[in-house]
N, C-alpha and C positions, 0 to 999 in steps of 0.2 A: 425407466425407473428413476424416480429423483430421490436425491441421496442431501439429508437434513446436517446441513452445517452451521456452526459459529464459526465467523472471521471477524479473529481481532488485527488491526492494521499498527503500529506505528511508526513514522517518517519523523526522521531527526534532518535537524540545518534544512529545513527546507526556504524558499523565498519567501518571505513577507508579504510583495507585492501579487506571488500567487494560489495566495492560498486557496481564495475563493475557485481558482479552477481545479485545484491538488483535491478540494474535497469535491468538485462537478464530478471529474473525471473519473473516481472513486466511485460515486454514488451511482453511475453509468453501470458500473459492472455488478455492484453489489447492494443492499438499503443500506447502508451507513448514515446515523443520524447522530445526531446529539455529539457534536466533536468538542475533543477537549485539548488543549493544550498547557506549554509550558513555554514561560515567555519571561524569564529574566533577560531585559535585554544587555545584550550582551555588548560593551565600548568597540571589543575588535572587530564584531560582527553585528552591527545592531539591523540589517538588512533581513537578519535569519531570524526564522523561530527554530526556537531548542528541541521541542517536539510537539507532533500533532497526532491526536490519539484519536480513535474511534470504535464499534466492534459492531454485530448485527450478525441474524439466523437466517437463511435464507437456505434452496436449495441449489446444488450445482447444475449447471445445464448438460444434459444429457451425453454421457461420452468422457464429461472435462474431468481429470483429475485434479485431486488438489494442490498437486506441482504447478500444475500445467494456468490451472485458476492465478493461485499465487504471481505465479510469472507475467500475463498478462496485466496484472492489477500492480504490477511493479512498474514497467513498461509505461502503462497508461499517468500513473503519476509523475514517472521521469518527464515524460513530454510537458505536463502541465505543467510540471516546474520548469522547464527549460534547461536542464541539466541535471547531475549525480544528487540524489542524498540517498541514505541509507533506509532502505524500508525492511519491514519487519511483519511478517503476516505468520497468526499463528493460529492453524486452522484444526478445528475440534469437527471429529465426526459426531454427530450427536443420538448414531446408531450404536454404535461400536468404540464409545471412549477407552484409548488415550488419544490426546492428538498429535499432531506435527506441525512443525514450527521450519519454516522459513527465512535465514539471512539471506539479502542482497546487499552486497556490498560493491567496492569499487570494481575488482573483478567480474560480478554478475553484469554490472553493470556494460563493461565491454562486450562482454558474452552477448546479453541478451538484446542490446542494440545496433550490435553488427548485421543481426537477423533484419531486424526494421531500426530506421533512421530516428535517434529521441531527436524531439525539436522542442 
């Protein structure tokens, strides 16, 4: 039974040089299109973008909760940045609204990489 979601994502400080994979490896798991960002550069960091936003309907694959969603699609972006930024996925059932919202933070971060190696 496939179960009809909205995922809105967003990833603050992530790399400049990787954005183009931060949104491949995104788009792998989920259709996320049409990405927007927020880009005052910044003197002490001008290597970061400030944030990079996106959202999309899709349905979950069969079994996945949307923790479980969330956390791979955290995962998958750490690696394509090649280290922490903070992502933010805030996942709407669109059967059964209200929805749940997901931080990872620097902690999740140890968490959920200890499992599998970010690179």
């Amino acid at each position: 039974m496939s179960r009809a979601y909205q995922m809105d994502v967003t990833i603050k400080t992530c790399r400049r040089d990787r954005l183009d994979a931060i949104q491949e490896a995104a788009e792998e798991l989920w259709p996320f299109e049409d990405w927007s960002f927020r880009d005052p550069r910044d003197e002490k960091s001008p290597e970061l973008v400030l944030e990079l936003r996106s959202d999309a309907q899709d349905n979950l694959r069969a079994g996945e909760a949307e923790e479980e969603f969330s956390e791979r699609l955290a995962v998958a972006i750490w690696r394509a940045n090649g280290q922490f930024c903070p992502v933010s996925v805030l996942a709407t059932f669109l059967e059964a609204i209200p929805c749940e919202q997901y931080e990872f933070n620097q902690d999740a971060f140890e968490r959920l990489t200890t499992r599998d190696t970010c690179s």
